[in-house]
C-alpha positions, 0 to 999 in steps of 0.5 A: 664121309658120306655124300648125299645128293636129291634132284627135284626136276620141276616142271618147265614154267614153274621154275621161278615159283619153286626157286622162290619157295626154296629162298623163302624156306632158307632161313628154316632150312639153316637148321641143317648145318646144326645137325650131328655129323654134317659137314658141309651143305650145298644147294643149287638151280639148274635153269637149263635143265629145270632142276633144283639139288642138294649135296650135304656131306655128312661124317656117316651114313647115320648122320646122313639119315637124319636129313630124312628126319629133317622136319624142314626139309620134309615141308 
């Protein structure tokens, strides 16, 4: 499997208004878990460190790629 981690470091005082972005994106994002090879998916909030991620598992490097392509993600 592949792994693939992004961190998006906010800046301080704007973390509530992305988190909300990323909440109301949710339902466009459920699309992830459709696409070939993707194992699992998983995102999450650092509010100590100001930082939204992901992790998704893939079962190869090209499946992983297509989160590069992911137009919902991109948005």
């Amino acid at each position: 499997p592949v792994i693939r981690v992004s961190i998006l470091d906010v800046p301080r005082g704007r973390l509530a208004e992305v988190e909300a972005m990323m909440v109301e994106a949710e339902p466009g994002l459920a699309g992830i878990r459709d696409l070939p090879g993707q194992i699992a998916y998983f995102a999450g909030v650092d509010r100590a460190g100001s930082r939204l991620s992901n992790v998704s598992v893939w079962a190869s490097a090209e499946d992983a790629a297509r989160m590069d392509r992911f137009q919902p993600m991109l948005d």
